[in-house]
C-alpha positions in Angstrom: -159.3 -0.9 86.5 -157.9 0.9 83.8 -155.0 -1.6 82.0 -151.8 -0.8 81.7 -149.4 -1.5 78.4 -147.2 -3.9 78.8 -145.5 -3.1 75.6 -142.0 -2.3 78.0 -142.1 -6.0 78.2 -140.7 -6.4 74.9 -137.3 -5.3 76.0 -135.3 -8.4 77.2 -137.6 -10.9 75.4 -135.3 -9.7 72.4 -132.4 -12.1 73.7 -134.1 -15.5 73.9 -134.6 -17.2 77.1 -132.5 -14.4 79.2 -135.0 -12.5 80.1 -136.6 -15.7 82.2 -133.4 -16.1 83.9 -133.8 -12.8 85.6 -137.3 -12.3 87.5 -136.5 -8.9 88.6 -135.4 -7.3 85.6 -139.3 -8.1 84.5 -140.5 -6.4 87.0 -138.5 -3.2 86.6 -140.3 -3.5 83.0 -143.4 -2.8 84.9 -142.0 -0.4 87.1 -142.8 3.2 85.3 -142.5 5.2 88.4 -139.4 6.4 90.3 -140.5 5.2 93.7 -140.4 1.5 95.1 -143.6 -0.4 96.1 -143.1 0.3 100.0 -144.4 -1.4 102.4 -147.9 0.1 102.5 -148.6 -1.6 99.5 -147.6 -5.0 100.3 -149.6 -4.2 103.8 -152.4 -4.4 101.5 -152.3 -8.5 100.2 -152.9 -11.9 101.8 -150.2 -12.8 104.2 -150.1 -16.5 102.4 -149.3 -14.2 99.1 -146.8 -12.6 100.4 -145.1 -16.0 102.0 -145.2 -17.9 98.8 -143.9 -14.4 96.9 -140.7 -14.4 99.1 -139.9 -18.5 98.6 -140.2 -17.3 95.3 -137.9 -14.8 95.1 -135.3 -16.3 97.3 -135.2 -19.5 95.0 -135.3 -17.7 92.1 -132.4 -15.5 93.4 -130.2 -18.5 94.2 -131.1 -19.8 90.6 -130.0 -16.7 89.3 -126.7 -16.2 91.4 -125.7 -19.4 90.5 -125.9 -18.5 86.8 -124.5 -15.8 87.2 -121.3 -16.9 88.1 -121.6 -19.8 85.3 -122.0 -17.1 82.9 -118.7 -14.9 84.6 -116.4 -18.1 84.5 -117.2 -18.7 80.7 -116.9 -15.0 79.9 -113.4 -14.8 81.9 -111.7 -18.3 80.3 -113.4 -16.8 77.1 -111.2 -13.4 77.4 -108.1 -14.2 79.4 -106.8 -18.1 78.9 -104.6 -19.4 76.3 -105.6 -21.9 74.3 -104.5 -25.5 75.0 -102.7 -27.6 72.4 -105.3 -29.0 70.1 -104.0 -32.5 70.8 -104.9 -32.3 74.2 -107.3 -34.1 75.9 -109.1 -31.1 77.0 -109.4 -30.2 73.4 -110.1 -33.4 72.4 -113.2 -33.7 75.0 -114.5 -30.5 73.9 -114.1 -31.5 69.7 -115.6 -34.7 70.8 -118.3 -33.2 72.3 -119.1 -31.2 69.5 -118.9 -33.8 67.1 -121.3 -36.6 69.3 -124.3 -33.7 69.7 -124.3 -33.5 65.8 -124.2 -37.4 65.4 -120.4 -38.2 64.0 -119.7 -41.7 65.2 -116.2 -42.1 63.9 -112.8 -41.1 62.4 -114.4 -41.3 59.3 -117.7 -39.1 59.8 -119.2 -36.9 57.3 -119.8 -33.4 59.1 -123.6 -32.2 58.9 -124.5 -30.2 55.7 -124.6 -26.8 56.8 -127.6 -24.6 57.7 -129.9 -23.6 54.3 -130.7 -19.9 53.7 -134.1 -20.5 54.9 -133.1 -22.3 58.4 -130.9 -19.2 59.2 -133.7 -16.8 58.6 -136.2 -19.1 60.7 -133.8 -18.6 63.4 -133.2 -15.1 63.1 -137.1 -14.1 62.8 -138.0 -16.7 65.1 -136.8 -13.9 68.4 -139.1 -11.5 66.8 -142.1 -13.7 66.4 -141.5 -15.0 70.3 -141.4 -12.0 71.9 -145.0 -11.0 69.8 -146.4 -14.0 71.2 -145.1 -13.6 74.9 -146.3 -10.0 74.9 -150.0 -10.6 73.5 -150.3 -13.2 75.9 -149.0 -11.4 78.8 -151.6 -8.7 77.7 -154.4 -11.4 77.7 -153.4 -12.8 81.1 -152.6 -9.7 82.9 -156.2 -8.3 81.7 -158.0 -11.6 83.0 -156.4 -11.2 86.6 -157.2 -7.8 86.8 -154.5 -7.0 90.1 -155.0 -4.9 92.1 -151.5 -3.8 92.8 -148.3 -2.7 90.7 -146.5 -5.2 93.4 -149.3 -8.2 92.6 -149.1 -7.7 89.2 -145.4 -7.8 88.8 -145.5 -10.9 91.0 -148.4 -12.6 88.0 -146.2 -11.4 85.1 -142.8 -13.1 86.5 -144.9 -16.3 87.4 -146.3 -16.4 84.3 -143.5 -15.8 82.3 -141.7 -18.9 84.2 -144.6 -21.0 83.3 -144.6 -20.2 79.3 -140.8 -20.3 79.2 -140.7 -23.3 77.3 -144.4 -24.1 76.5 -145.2 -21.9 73.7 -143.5 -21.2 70.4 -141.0 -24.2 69.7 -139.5 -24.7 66.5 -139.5 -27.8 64.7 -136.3 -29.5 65.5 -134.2 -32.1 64.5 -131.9 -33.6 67.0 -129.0 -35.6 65.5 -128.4 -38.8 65.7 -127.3 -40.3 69.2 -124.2 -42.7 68.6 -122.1 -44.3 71.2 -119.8 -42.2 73.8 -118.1 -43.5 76.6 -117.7 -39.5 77.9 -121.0 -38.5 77.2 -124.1 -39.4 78.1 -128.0 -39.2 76.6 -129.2 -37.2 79.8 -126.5 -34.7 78.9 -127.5 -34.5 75.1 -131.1 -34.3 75.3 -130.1 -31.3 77.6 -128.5 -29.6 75.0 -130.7 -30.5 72.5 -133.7 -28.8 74.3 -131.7 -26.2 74.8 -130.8 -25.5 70.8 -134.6 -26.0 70.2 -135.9 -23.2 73.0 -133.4 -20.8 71.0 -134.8 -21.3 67.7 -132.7 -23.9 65.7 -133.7 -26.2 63.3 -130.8 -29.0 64.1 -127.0 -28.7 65.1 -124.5 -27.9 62.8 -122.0 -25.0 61.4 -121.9 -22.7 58.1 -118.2 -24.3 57.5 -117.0 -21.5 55.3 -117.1 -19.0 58.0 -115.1 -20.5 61.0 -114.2 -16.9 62.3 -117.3 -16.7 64.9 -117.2 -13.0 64.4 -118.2 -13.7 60.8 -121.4 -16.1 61.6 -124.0 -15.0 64.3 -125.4 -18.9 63.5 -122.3 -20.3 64.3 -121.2 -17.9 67.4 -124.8 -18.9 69.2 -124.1 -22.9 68.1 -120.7 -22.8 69.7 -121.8 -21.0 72.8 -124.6 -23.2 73.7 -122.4 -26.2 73.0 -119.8 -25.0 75.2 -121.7 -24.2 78.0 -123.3 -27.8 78.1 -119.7 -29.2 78.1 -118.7 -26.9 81.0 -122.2 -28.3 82.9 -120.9 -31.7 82.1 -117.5 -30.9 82.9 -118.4 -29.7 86.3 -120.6 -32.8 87.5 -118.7 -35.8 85.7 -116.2 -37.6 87.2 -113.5 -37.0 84.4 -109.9 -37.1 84.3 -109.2 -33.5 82.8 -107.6 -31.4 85.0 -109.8 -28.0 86.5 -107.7 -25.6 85.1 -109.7 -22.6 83.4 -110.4 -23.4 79.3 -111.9 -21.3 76.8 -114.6 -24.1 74.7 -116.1 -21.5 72.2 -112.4 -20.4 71.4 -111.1 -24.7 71.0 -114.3 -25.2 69.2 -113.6 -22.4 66.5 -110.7 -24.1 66.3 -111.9 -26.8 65.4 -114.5 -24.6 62.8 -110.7 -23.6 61.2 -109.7 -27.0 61.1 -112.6 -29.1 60.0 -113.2 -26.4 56.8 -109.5 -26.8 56.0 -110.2 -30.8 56.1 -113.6 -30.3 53.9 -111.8 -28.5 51.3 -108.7 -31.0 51.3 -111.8 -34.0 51.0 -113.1 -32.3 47.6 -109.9 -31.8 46.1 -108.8 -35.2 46.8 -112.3 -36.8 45.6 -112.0 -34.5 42.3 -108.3 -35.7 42.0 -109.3 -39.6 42.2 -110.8 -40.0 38.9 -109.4 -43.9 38.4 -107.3 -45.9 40.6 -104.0 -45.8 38.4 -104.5 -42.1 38.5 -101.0 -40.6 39.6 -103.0 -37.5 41.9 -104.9 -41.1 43.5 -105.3 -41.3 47.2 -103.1 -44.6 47.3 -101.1 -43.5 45.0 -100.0 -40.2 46.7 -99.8 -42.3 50.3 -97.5 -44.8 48.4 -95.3 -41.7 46.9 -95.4 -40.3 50.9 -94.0 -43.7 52.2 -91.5 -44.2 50.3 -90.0 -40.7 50.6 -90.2 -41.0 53.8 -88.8 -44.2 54.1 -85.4 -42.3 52.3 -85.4 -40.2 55.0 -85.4 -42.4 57.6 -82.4 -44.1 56.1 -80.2 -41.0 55.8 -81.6 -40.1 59.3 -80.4 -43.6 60.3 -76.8 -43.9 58.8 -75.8 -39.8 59.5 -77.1 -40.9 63.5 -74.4 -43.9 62.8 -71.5 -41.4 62.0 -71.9 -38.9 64.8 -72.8 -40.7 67.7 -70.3 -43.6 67.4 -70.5 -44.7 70.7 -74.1 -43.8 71.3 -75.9 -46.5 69.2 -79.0 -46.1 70.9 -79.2 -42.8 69.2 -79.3 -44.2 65.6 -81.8 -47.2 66.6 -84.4 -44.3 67.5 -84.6 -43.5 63.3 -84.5 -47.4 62.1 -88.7 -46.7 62.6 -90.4 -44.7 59.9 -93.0 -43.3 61.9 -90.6 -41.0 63.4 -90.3 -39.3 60.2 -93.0 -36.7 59.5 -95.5 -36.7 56.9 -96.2 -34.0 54.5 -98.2 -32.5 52.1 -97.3 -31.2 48.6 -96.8 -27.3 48.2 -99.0 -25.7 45.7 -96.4 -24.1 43.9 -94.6 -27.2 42.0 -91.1 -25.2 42.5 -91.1 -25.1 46.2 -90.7 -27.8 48.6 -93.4 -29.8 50.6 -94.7 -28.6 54.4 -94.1 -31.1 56.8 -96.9 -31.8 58.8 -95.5 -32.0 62.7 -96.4 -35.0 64.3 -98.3 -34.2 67.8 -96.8 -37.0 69.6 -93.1 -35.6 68.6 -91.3 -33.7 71.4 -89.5 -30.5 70.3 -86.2 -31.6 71.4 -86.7 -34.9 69.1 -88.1 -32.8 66.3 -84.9 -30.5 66.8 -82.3 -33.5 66.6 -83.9 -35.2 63.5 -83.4 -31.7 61.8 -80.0 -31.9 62.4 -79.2 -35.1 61.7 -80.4 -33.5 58.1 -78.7 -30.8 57.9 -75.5 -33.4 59.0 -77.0 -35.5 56.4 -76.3 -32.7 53.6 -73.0 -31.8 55.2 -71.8 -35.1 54.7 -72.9 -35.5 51.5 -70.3 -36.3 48.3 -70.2 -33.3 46.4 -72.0 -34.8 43.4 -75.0 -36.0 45.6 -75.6 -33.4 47.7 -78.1 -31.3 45.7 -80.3 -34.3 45.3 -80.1 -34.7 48.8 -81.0 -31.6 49.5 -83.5 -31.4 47.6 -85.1 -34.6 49.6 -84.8 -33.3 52.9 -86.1 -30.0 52.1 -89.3 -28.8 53.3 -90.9 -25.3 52.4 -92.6 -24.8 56.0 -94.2 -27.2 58.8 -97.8 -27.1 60.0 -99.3 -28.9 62.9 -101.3 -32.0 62.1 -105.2 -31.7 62.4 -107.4 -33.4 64.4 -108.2 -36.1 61.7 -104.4 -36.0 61.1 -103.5 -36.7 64.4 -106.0 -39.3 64.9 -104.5 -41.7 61.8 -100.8 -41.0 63.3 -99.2 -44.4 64.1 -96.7 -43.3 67.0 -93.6 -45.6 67.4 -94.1 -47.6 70.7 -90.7 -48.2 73.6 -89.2 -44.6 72.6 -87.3 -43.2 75.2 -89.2 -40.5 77.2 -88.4 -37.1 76.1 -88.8 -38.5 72.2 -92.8 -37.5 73.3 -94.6 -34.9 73.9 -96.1 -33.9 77.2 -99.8 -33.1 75.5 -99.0 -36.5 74.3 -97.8 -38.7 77.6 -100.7 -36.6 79.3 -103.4 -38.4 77.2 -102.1 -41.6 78.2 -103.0 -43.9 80.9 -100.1 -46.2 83.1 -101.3 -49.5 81.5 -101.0 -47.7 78.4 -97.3 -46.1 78.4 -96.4 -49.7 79.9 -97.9 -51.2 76.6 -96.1 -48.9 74.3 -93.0 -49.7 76.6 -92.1 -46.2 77.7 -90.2 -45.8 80.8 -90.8 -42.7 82.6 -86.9 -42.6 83.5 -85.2 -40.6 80.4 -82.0 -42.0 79.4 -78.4 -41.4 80.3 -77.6 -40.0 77.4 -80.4 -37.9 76.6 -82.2 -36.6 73.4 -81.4 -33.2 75.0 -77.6 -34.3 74.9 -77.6 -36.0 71.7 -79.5 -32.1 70.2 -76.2 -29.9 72.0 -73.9 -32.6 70.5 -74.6 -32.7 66.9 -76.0 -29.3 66.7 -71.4 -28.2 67.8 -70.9 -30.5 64.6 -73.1 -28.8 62.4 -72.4 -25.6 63.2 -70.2 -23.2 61.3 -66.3 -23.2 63.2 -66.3 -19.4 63.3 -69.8 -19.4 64.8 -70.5 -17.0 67.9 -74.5 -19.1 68.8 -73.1 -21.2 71.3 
């Protein structure tokens, strides 16, 4: 018989593995003709042909039903859900996630060096050079079997196709190295591992200056592939995170956001530390942060002392000087630091300590209250990064609304027992002590009630 091209093959193999996913859609490849097989034409093969065809197709169907709706659940939380707080353990998981598939053990990891020139254009040709290969073989194969049918022949090319998914054409690829995760386990990375090398990649890792997905075709395909093997995971582990919908290519560009900012803060710092007596020193700059804040918490602690007279319990919250932010200097001299918000601060804490500041000033003598000012002023506030929040040391037996709910939600019983928080908030509440100093601070001729 006379063979047909196959060259209509090529469209599909042009995205990966998809086209293997979907048996059917390879057949309409083959399909140049506006009528359907019929059944005189399947009249015409074995009977145990046709049996083992239709197992075929009805597993294959279920296979691809069932990732269809995978796909359809990522693409919805990708397009309609907001994104969590990145301090909460959903976040976290899917951050940790990211970090154990590229090998980052601990707090203090150094982040894979980001893909070379050459690796990105490996990856890009290597769609092109796949689908070459599939369609010469398919050529080869389909020309060897000689069928005598359009239906026979479509039912060769999707078996085939199935068989060389993953046998031809790999990449040489590094996996990263597998440390310890009480979440995660090898089965689950050597998953996603095959998965990254099937597609074309060299290794795991990000182009760090482009955390804007939209900006990185390397990165966007890195973060979807990592967040659909979390979402696998997530859906057959026996995890505490709640089921609610989550969007893990949004929390993992994040992260991208966050982990550049944290790269470029890392080489200023190491350019800045040029000898340990260096003022612009790491240590030196953490001593110069303690000690401010340790002022802070002092004014914070005798202004509490004035206004809430008969509410001592008040002023015993700001004795510790973890409650007081951190911060990092401004970049223009003249203006004042950002505070960095704390992610196990409530907002109604945050909100009193602010006005026991602005009390602070109020009550100021005349001749000190510039210089006081000047302390307590801060340019702007930023949330804390992931790093950041990892190093916090959170004050332990704090009444219960001092903490946030991202916060208390990452915590087990044993644990808020430990820290010696009581789920029953007090009497006189941080909500109360906020309405009571914030009548005292305000101007008398005020209309904000």
């Amino acid at each position: 018989m006379n063979h047909t091209d196959n060259s209509e093959l090529a469209i599909g193999i042009e995205n990966g593995s998809d086209i293997f996913e979907d048996d059917n859609h390879a057949s309409e490849l083959f399909d140049n003709s506006e009528e359907s097989d019929g059944e005189g034409e399947d009249s015409q093969l074995d009977p145990q042909f046709l049996a083992q065809r239709k197992i075929t197709k009805q597993r294959d169907t279920q296979k691809q039903k069932e990732a269809g709706k995978h796909k359809k659940r990522v693409h919805d939380v990708a397009t309609t859900v907001d994104l969590p707080h990145s301090s909460s353990a959903i976040s976290r998981s899917i951050t940790d996630f990211t970090k154990f598939m590229m090998g980052c053990s601990s707090r203090n990891f150094q982040l894979p060096s980001p893909p070379a020139e050459n690796e990105v254009q490996i990856w890009q040709d290597w769609i092109v050079e796949r689908k070459d290969v599939i369609q010469k073989h398919l050529d080869a194969y389909i020309e060897r079997k000689q069928p005598q049918t359009k239906a026979e022949k479509n039912f060769l090319v999707n078996q085939e196709l199935t068989r060389i998914k993953r046998a031809i054409l790999t990449t040489v690829y590094h996996p990263a190295a597998t440390v310890k995760n009480s979440s995660f386990s090898l089965a689950i990375k050597i998953a996603c591992d095959e998965e990254f090398k099937t597609s074309g990649f060299s290794r795991i890792t990000f182009d760090w200056d482009k955390p804007n997905l939209d900006n990185s075709k390397w990165n966007g395909a890195t973060a979807t592939i990592l967040a659909s093997h979390w979402m696998k995971w997530r859906a057959t582990s026996r995890s505490l995170l709640d089921d609610s919908p989550v969007n893990p290519v949004k929390i993992i560009e994040r992260w991208l956001s966050t982990a550049r900012k944290e790269i470029k803060r890392k080489e200023t710092k190491k350019k800045g530390n040029k000898t340990p007596g260096d003022p612009s020193s790491l240590s030196a700059i953490k001593a110069k942060h303690k000690s401010h804040r340790k002022k802070v918490s002092e004014y914070r602690f005798k202004t509490a002392l004035a206004v809430f007279p008969d509410n001592p319990e008040v002023s015993a919250l700001f004795q510790n000087l973890d409650t007081v932010s951190d911060y990092e200097d401004n970049k223009d001299f003249r203006l004042p630091p950002v505070r960095i918000n704390p992610t196990w601060r409530s907002t109604v804490f945050a909100n009193l300590a602010h006005e026991l500041d602005r009390a602070t000033i109020q009550l100021a003598p005349q001749k000190s209250k510039s210089a006081i000012s000047g302390h307590l002023a801060r340019d702007q506030s930023r949330n804390a990064t992931e790093d950041e929040a990892e190093l916090e040391k959170v004050p332990p037996k704090m009444p219960i609304d001092a903490y946030s709910g991202d916060y208390l939600g990452q915590l087990s019983v044993l644990e808020r027992d430990q820290m010696g928080i009581k789920d029953d908030i007090s009497q006189y509440s941080l909500t109360s002590a906020l309405a009571d100093i914030s009548k005292k601070t305000k101007p008398v001729n005020s209309m904000v009630e």
